[in-house]
N, C-alpha and C positions, 0 to 999 in steps of 0.2 A: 877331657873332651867336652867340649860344647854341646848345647844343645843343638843346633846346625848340624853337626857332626853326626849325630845320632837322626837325625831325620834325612839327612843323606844317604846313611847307610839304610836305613829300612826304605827309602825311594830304589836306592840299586838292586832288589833282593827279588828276586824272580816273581811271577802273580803268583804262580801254585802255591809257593811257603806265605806269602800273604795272605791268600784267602783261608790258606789250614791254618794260620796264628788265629786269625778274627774267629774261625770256625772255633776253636778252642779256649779264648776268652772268651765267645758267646755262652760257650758249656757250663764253662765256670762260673759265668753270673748268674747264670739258670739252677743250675744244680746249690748255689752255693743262698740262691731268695730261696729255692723250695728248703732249706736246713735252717736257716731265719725263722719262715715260718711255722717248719714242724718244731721247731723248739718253743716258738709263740702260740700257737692254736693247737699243737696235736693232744692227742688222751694215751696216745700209747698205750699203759699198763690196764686203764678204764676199756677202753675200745677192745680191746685183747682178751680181757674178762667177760664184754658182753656178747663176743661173738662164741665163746664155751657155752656161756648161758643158752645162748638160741644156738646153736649146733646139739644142744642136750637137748631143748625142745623137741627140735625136729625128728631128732631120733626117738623120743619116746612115742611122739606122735606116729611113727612112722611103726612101733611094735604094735599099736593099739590100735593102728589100721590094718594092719596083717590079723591081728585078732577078730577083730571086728569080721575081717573076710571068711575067715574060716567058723564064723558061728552060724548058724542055720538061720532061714529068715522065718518069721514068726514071732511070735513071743513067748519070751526067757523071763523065766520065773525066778524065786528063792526059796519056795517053799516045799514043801511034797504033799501029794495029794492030785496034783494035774496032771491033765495031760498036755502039757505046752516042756517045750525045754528047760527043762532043771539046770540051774549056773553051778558049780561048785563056788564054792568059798574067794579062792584066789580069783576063779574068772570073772565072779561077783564085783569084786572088785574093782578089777582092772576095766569090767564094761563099765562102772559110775566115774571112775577116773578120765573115761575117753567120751561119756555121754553129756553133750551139753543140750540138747533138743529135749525142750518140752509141749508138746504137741497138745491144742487145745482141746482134744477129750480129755487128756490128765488133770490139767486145770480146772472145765468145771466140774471132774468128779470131786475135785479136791473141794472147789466153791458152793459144791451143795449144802454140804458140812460146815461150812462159816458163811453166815446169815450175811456179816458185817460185809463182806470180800463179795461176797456173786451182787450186794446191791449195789457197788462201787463198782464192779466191771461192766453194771449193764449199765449202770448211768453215763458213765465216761464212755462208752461208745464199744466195750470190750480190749479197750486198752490195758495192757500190762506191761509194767512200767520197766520189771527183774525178772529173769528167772536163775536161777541155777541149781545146780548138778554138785554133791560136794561128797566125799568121804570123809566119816566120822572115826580115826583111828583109835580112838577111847571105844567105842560102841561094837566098832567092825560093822557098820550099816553103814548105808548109802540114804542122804536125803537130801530132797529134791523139794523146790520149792520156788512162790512168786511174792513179788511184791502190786501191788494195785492202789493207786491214788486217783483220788478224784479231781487233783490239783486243776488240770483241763476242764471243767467245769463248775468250777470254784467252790469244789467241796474240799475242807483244807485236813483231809485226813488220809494217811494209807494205812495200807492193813497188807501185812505180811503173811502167808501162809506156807507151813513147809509141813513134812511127813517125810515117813519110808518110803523111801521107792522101792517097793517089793516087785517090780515086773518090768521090764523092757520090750521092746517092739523092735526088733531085728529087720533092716529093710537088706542088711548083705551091703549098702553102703556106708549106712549109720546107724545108728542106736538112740533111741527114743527112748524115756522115761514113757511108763505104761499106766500103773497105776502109783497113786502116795497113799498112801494110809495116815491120813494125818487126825486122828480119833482113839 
């Protein structure tokens, strides 16, 4: 048969079976670019991996905010001797794990105790540059700590300071580093 022949026949062939053909070679060019370029640009096994990663996130996050709720507000100690809430060991834990707030009484109790750090935070305007919140699993302690540079004021020096965080401040939303013992 001709090529005539062949365009004849799809000119006689009713609209409805033409428009569902083109409907269905449209699909297929559609369907068949999007497999082009998931085989060109997709991560598949990569993408697949980092949403386990952050789905673990979320959930740990989401224990250590049920924890956080159920601890009393106040402040949570590690020691004995107080009258402020006593952490056990494991809850110790778990509150430095989920504590990243270091609240500026912590810092300059910690910058009294280094000369070098409280003259670089009042120079620079009370800038701090770092903080964080870290578990030591060698130690089993919690320490907390800032970094402070003068770089804003063209003093070309920082000065790191870290200690125990021996005490938190329970707001019932979050958890605050209280005191460092960094001495």
């Amino acid at each position: 048969m001709s090529k005539e022949n062949y365009l004849n026949i799809i000119k006689e062939l009713p609209d409805h079976i033409k428009q569902f053909s083109g409907l269905a070679i449209l699909v297929i060019v559609v369907l068949s670019s999007f497999f082009v370029l998931n085989i060109m640009f997709g991560e598949g096994d990569e993408l697949v991996k980092k949403m386990k990663i952050e789905e673990e996130r979320i959930e740990q996050e989401k224990k250590l905010s049920e924890l956080i709720s159920k601890l009393p507000s106040g402040i949570l100690v590690t020691f004995d001797g107080s009258d402020h809430y006593k952490l056990t060991n494991e809850v110790y834990e778990q509150v430095c794990k989920a504590t990243k707030l270091i609240p500026q009484r912590a810092i300059m109790g910690a910058n009294f105790l280094n000369f070098r750090a409280h003259e670089i935070y009042t120079i620079n305007g009370n800038k701090i540059d770092e903080t964080f919140v870290e578990w030591d699993k060698e130690k089993n302690k919690c320490f907390a700590g800032f970094t402070v540079s003068g770089d804003n004021v063209g003093v070309n020096e920082s000065v790191t300071v870290s200690g125990e965080a021996l005490s938190f401040l329970s707001t019932g939303i979050d958890t605050r580093v209280y005191f460092i013992k960094n001495f």
